[in-house]
C-alpha positions as YAML, in Angstrom:
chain: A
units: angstrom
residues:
- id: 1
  name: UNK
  ca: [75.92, 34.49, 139.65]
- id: 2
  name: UNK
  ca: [73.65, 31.45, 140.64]
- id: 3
  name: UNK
  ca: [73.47, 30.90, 137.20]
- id: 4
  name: UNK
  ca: [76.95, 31.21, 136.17]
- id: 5
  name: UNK
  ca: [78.45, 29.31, 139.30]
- id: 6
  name: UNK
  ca: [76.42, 27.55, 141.64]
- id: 7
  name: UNK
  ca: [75.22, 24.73, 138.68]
- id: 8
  name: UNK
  ca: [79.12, 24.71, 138.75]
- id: 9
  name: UNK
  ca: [80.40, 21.31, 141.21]
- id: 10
  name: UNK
  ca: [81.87, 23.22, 144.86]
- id: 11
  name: UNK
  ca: [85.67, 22.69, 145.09]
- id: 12
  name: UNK
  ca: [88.89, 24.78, 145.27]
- id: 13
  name: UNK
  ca: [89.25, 25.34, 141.41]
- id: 14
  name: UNK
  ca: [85.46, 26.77, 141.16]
- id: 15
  name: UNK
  ca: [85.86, 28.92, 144.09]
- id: 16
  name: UNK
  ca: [89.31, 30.21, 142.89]
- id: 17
  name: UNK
  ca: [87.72, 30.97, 139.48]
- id: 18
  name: UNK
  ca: [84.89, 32.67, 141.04]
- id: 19
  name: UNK
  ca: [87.24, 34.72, 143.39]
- id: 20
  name: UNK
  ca: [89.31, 36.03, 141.14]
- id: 21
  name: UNK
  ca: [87.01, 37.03, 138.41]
- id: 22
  name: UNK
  ca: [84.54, 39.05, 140.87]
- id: 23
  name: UNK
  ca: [87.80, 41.21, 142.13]
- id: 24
  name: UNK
  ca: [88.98, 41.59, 138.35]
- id: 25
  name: UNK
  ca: [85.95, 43.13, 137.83]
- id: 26
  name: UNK
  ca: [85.55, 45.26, 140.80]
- id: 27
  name: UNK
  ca: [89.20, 45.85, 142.66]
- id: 28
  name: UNK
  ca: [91.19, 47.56, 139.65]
- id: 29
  name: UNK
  ca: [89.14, 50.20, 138.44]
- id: 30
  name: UNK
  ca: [88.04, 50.87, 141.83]
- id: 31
  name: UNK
  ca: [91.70, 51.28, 143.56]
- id: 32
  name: UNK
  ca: [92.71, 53.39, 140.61]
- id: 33
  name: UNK
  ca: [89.76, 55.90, 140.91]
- id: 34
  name: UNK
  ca: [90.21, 56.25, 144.81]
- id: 35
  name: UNK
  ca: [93.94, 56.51, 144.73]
- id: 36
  name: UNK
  ca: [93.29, 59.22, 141.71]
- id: 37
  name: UNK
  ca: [91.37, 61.09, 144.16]
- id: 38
  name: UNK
  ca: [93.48, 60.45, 147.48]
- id: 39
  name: UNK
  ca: [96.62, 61.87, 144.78]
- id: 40
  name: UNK
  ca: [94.70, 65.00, 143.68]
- id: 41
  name: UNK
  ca: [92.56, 66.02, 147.32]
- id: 42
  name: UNK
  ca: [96.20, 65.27, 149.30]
- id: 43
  name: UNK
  ca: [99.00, 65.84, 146.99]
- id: 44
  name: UNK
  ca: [97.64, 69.00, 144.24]
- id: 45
  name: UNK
  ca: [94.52, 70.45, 146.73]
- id: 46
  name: UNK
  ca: [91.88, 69.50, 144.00]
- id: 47
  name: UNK
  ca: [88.63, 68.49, 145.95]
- id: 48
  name: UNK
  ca: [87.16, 65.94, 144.10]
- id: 49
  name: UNK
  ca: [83.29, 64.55, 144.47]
- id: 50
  name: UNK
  ca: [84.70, 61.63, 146.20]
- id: 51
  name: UNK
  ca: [86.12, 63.21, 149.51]
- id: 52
  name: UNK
  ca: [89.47, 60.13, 149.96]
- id: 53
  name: UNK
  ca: [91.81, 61.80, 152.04]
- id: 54
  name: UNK
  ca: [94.27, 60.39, 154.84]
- id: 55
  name: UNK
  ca: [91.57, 60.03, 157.54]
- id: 56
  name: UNK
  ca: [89.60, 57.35, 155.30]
- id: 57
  name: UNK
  ca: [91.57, 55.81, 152.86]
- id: 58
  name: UNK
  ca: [92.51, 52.69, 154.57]
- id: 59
  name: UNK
  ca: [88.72, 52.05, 155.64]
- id: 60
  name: UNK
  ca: [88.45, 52.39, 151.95]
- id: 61
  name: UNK
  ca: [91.62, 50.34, 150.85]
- id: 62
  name: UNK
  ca: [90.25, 47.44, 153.31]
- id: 63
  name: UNK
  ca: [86.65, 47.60, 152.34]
- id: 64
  name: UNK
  ca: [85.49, 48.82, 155.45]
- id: 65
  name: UNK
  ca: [84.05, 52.49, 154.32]
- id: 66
  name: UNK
  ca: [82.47, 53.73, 151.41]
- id: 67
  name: UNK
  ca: [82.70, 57.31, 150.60]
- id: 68
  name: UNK
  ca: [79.68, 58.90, 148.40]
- id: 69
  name: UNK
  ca: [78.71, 56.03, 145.71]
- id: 70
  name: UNK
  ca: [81.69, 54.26, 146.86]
- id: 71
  name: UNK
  ca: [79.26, 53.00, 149.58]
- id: 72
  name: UNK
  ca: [78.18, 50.21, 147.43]
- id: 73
  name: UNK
  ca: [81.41, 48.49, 146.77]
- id: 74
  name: UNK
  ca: [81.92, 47.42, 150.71]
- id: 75
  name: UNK
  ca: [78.56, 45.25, 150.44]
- id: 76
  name: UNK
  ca: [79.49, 43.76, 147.35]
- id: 77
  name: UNK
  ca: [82.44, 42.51, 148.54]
- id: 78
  name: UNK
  ca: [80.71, 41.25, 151.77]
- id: 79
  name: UNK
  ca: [78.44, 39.11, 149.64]
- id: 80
  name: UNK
  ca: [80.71, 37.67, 147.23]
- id: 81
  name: UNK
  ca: [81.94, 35.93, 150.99]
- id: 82
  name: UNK
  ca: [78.69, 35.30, 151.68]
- id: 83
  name: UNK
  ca: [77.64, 33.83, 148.26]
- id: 84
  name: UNK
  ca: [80.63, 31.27, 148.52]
- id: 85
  name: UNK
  ca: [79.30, 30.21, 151.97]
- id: 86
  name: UNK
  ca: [75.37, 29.95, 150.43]
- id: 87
  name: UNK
  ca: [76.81, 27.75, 147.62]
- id: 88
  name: UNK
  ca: [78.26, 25.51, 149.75]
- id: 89
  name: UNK
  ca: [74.88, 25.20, 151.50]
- id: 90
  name: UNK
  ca: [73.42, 24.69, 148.49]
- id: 91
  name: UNK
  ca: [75.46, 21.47, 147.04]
- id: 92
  name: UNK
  ca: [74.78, 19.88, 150.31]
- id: 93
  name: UNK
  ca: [71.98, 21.04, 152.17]
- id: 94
  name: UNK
  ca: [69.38, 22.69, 149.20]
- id: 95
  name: UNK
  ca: [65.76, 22.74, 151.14]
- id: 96
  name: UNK
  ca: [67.83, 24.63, 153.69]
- id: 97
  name: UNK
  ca: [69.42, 27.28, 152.07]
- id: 98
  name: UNK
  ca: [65.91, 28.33, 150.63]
- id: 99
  name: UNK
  ca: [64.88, 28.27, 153.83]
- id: 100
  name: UNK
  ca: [67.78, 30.71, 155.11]
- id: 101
  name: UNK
  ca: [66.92, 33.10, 152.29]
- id: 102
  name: UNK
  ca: [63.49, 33.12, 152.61]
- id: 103
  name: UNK
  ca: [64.43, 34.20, 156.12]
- id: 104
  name: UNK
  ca: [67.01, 36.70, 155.81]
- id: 105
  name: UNK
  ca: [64.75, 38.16, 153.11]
- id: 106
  name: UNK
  ca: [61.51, 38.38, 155.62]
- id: 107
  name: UNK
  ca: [63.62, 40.42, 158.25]
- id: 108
  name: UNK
  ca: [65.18, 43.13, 156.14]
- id: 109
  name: UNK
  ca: [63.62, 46.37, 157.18]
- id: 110
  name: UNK
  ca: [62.84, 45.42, 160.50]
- id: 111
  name: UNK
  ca: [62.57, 47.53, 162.89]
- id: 112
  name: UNK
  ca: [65.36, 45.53, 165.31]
- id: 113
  name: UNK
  ca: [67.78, 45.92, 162.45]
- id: 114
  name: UNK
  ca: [66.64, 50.48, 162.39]
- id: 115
  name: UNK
  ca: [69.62, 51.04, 164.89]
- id: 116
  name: UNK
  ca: [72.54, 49.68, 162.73]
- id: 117
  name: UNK
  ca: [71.08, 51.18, 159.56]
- id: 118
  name: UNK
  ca: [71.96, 54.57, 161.26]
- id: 119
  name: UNK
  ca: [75.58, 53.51, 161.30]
- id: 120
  name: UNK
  ca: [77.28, 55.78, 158.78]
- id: 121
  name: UNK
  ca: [80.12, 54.60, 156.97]
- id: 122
  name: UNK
  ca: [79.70, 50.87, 158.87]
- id: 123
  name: UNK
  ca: [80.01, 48.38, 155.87]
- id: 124
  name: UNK
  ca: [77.76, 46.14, 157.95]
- id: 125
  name: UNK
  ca: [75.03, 48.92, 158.58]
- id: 126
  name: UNK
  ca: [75.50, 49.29, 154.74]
- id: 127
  name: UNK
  ca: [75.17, 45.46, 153.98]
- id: 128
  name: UNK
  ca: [71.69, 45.22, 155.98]
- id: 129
  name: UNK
  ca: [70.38, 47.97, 153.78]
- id: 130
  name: UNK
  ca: [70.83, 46.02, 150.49]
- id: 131
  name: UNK
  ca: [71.14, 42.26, 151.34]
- id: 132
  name: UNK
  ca: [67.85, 41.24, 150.59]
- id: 133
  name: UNK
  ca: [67.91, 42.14, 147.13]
- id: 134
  name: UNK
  ca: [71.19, 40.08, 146.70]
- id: 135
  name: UNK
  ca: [69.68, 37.36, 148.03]
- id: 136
  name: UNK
  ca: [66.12, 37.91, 145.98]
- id: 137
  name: UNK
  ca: [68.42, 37.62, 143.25]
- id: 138
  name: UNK
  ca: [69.61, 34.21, 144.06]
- id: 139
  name: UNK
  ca: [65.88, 32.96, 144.99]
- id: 140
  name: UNK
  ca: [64.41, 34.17, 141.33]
- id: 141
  name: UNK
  ca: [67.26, 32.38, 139.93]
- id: 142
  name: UNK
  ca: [66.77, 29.25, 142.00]
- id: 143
  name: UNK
  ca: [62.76, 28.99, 141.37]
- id: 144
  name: UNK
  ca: [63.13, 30.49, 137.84]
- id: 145
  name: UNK
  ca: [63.38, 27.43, 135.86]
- id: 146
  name: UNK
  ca: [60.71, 25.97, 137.82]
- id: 147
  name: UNK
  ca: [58.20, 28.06, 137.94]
- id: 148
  name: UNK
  ca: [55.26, 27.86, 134.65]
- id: 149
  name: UNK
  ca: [56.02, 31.30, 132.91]
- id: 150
  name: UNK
  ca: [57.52, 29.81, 130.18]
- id: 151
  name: UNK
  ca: [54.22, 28.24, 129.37]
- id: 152
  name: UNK
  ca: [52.52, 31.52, 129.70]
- id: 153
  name: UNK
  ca: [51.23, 33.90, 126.56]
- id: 154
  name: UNK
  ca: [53.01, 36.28, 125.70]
- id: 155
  name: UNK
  ca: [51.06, 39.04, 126.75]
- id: 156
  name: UNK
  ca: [50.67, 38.05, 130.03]
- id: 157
  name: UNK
  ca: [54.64, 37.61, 130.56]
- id: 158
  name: UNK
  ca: [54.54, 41.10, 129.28]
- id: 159
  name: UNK
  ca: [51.87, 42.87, 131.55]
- id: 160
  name: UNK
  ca: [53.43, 41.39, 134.71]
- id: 161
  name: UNK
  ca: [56.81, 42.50, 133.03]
- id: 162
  name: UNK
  ca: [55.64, 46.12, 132.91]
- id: 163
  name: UNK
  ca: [54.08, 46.18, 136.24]
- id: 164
  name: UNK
  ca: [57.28, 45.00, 138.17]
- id: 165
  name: UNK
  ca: [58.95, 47.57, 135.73]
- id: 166
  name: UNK
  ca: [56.46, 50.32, 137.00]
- id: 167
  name: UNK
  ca: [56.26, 49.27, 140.18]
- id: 168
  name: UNK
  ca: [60.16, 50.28, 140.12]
- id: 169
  name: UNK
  ca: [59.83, 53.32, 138.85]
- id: 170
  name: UNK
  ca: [57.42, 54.50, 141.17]
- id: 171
  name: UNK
  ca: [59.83, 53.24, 144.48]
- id: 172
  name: UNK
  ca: [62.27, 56.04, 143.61]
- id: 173
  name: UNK
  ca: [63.11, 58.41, 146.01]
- id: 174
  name: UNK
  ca: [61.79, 61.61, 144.33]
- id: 175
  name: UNK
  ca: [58.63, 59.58, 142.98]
- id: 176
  name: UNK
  ca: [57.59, 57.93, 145.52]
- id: 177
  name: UNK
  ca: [57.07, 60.91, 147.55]
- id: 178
  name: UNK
  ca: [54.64, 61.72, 145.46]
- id: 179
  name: UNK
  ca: [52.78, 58.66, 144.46]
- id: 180
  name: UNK
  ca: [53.13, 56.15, 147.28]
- id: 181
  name: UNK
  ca: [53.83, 58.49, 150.45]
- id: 182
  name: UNK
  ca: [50.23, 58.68, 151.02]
- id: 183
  name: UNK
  ca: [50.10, 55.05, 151.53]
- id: 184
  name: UNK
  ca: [52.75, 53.94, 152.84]
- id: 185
  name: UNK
  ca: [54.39, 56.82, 154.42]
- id: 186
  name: UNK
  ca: [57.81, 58.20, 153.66]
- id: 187
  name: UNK
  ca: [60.28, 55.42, 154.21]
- id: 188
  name: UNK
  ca: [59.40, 53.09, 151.29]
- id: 189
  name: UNK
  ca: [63.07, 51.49, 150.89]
- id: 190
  name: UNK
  ca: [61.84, 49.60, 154.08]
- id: 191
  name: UNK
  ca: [58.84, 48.03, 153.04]
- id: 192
  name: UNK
  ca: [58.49, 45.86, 150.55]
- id: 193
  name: UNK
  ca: [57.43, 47.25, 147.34]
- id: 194
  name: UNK
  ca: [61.27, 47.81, 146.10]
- id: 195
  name: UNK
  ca: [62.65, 44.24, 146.68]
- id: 196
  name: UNK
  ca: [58.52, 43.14, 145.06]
- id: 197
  name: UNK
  ca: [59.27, 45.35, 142.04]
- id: 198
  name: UNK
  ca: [63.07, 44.22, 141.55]
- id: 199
  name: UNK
  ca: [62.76, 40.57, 141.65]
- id: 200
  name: UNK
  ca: [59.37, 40.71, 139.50]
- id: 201
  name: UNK
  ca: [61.44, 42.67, 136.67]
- id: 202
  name: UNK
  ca: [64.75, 40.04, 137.02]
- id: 203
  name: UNK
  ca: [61.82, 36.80, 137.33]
- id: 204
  name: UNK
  ca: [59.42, 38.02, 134.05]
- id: 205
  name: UNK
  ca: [61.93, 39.93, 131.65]
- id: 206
  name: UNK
  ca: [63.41, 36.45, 129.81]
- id: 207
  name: UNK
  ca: [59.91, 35.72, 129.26]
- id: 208
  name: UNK
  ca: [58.21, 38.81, 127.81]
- id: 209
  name: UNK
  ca: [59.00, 39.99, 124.57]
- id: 210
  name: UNK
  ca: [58.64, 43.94, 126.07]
- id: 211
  name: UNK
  ca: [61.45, 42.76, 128.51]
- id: 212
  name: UNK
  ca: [63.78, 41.35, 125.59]
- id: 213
  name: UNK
  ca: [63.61, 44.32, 123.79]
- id: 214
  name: UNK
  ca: [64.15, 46.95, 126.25]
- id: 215
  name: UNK
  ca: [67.30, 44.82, 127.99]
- id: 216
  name: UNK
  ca: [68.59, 42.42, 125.86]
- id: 217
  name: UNK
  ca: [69.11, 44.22, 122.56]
- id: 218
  name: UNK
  ca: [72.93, 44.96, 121.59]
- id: 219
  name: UNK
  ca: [72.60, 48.45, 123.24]
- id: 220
  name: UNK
  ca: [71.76, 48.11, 126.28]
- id: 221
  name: UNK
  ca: [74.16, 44.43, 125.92]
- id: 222
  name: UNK
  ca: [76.77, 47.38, 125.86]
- id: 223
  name: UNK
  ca: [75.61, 49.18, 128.24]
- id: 224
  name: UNK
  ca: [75.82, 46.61, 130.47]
- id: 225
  name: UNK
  ca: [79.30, 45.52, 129.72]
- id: 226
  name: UNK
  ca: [80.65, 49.29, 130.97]
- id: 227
  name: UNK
  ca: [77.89, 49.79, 133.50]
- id: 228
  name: UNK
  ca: [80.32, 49.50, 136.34]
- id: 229
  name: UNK
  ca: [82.82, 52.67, 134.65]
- id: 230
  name: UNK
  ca: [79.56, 54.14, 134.19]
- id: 231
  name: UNK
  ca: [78.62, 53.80, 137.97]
- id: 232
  name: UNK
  ca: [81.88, 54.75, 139.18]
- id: 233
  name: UNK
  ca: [82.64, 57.67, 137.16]
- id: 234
  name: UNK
  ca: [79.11, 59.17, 136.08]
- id: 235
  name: UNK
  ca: [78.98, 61.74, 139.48]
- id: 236
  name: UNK
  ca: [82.69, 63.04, 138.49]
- id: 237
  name: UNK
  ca: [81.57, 63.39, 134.89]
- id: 238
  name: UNK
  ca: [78.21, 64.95, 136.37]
- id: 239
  name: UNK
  ca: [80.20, 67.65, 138.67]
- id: 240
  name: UNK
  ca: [82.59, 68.97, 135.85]
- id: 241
  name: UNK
  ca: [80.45, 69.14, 132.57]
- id: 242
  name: UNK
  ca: [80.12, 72.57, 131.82]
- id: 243
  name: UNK
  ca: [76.45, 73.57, 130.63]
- id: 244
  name: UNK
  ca: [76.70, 74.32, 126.68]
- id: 245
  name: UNK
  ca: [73.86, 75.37, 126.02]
- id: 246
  name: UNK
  ca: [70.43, 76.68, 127.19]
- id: 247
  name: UNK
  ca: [68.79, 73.55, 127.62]
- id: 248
  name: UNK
  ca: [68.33, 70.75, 130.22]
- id: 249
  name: UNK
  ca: [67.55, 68.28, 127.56]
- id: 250
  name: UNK
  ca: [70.74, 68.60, 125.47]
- id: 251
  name: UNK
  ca: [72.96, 69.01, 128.62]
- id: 252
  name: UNK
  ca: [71.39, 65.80, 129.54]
- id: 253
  name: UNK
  ca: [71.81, 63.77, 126.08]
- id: 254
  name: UNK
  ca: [75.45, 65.45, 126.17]
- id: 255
  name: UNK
  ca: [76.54, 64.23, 129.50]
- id: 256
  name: UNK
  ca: [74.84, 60.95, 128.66]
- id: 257
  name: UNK
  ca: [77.31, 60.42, 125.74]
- id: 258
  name: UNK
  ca: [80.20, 61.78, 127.77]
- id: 259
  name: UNK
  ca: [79.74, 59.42, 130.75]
- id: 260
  name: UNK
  ca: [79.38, 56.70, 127.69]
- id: 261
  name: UNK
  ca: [82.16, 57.45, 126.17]
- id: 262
  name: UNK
  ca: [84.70, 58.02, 129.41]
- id: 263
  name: UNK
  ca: [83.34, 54.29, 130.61]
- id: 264
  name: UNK
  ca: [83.62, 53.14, 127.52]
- id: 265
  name: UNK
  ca: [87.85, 54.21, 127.50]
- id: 266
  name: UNK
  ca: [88.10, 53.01, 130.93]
- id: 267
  name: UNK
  ca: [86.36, 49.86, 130.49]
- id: 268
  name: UNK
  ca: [88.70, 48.93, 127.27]
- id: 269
  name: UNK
  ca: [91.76, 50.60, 128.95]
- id: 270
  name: UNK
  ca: [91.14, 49.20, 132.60]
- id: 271
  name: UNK
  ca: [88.68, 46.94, 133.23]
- id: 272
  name: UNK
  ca: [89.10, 44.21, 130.11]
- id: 273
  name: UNK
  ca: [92.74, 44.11, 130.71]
- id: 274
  name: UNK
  ca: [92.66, 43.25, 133.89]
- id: 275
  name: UNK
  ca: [89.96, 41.11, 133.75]
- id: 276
  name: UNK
  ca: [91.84, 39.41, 131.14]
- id: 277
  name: UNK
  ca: [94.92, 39.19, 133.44]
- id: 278
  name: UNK
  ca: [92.81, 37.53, 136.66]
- id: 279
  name: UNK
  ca: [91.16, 35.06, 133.92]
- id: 280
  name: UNK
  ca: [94.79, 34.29, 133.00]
- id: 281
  name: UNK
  ca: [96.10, 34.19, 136.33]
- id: 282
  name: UNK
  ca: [93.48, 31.81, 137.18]
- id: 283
  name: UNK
  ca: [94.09, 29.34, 134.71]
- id: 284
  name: UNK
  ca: [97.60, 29.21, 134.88]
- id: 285
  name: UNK
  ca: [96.86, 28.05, 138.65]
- id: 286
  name: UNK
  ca: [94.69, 25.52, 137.15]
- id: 287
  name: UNK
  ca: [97.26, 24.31, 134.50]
- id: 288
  name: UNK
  ca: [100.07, 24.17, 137.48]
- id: 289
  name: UNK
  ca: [98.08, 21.91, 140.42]
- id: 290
  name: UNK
  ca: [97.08, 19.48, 137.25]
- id: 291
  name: UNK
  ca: [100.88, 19.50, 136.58]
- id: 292
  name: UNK
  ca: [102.08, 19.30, 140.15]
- id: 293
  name: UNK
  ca: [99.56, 16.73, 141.47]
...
C-alpha cells in the first residue's frame, strides 16, 4: 500500500480512493459469507465451520469480533484507519513516522502488552498480535529503494532470499516445535524471528532471481489475485471434501484445485464486480466535486 498510495499527494480525493477500494476488496465477499452462515446455522440448523449465530453477528457486522479465520478481518480494518493516519504523518512529518514505527515495531511481544493478547474475540487484543508486521511492511517499503541490493549479485540477493524464505518456514507452528523450541522456547510468534523472516522475504524477493520465479510468475500472479476467496473459503472447502481415494497426496492436490476453483467463481462472480462498482463509485465522486466546484 505504501507503494501504491503514500507516493500519492494526501487530500480528500486520495483518501476517498483509498477507502473505497480497500472495503471493495474486503467488505462484499466477507458480508456475504457471514450472512451465508448466520442464514444456514439460524434459519435451516446447518452448523457451519464458521459458528455466526445471533449472539455474535453484530460484533461481526461492526468489525468488532472475528469468529475462526474471520479473526483477521477486524485488524485489517483497524489498520487501513491507522495507515491513513501514518500517511498523513508521513507527507508532513517523515523522520518521525520512521521513528513511530521503529517503535511500535520494538514493543510488539512485550510482555506489558501479554494481558490483552489473552483477550479473546477483542479486535484490539487481535490487532497487537499482528501490527508489527503491518507496519514492517510499510518500513521495507519505505527503506527499499534506498537501500544497495539492487547493486548486489545475483546470488547474494538470492541466498539472503532463501534464508528469510527458510527462516519462515521454520517459524510455523507445527515446525517450530521441533526445530527452534529448543532455543527459544515454545512461544516463537513473540520473539522476533517471524516479523525477521517476513520482512527479509518482502525486502530481497524483487531482487533475487529465486524470488521472481517462485512469486512473480503468472501462477502464483493468479493466485494472488483470488488469494482472499481462497482465505475465506479454503476451511469450508476443507470441512466438506469427501476423501476419494486412499491417499493423502491426491486428497490434497484435489482439494487444492477445488479451493482454486470455488475462489476462482467467487472472485469473478463477487469480488471483481464489486470492486469494479467501488472503483466506479469513486470516480463518479471525483467527476461530480470537479463539476460542482
Amino acid at each position: 500500500m505504501t507503494h501504491l498510495y503514500m507516493a500519492q499527494e494526501f487530500n480528500g480525493k486520495t483518501i476517498r480512493h483509498f477507502f473505497f477500494r480497500r472495503i471493495g476488496r474486503i467488505v462484499p465477499l466477507y458480508f456475504i459469507i457471514l450472512f451465508a452462515c448466520f442464514i444456514l446455522t439460524t434459519v435451516y440448523g446447518i452448523k457451519t465451520v464458521y459458528n455466526i449465530n445471533t449472539s455474535n453477528l453484530l460484533p461481526h457486522i461492526f468489525f468488532l469480533q472475528g469468529t475462526d479465520i474471520f479473526w483477521t478481518i477486524p485488524p485489517e480494518i483497524l489498520f487501513y484507519l491507522l495507515f491513513i493516519i501514518l500517511w498523513r504523518l508521513r507527507t508532513t512529518h517523515r523522520t518521525f513516522y520512521v521513528l513511530i514505527i521503529l517503535l511500535a515495531i520494538s514493543v510488539s511481544g512485550h510482555k506489558f502488552l501479554m494481558p490483552i493478547h489473552e483477550m479473546r474475540f477483542n479486535f484490539y487484543a487481535q490487532f497487537l498480535k499482528v501490527y508489527q508486521f503491518f507496519l514492517a511492511g510499510l518500513l521495507v517499503a519505505e527503506w527499499r529503494a534506498k537501500l544497495p541490493f539492487n547493486r548486489m549479485s545475483g546470488a547474494n540477493c538470492d541466498f539472503l532470499f532463501l534464508a528469510a524464505l527458510c527462516l519462515m518456514f521454520i517459524s510455523y507452528p507445527k515446525i517450530h516445535t521441533v526445530v527452534l523450541s529448543p532455543l527459544v522456547g515454545e512461544e516463537v510468534w513473540y520473539t522476533p524471528l517471524p516479523l525477521l523472516a517476513t520482512a527479509g522475504v518482502i525486502l530481497f524477493a524483487p531482487y533475487s532471481r529465486l524470488g521472481n520465479f517462485l512469486f512473480a510468475n503468472s501462477f502464483m500472479r493468479f493466485i494472488g489475485k483470488i488469494s482472499f476467496s481462497v482465505y475465506l473459503l479454503h476451511k469450508l472447502v476443507l470441512m466438506n471434501m469427501p476423501s476419494i481415494v486412499k491417499s493423502d497426496m491426491v486428497d490434497l492436490a484435489l482439494t487444492f484445485l477445488t479451493v482454486c476453483a470455488v475462489s476462482t467463481l467467487t472472485y469473478y462472480a463477487i469480488e471483481k464486480p464489486w470492486r469494479e462498482w467501488f472503483t466506479k463509485f469513486v470516480k463518479l465522486g471525483d467527476t461530480e466535486k470537479a463539476s460542482n466546484p
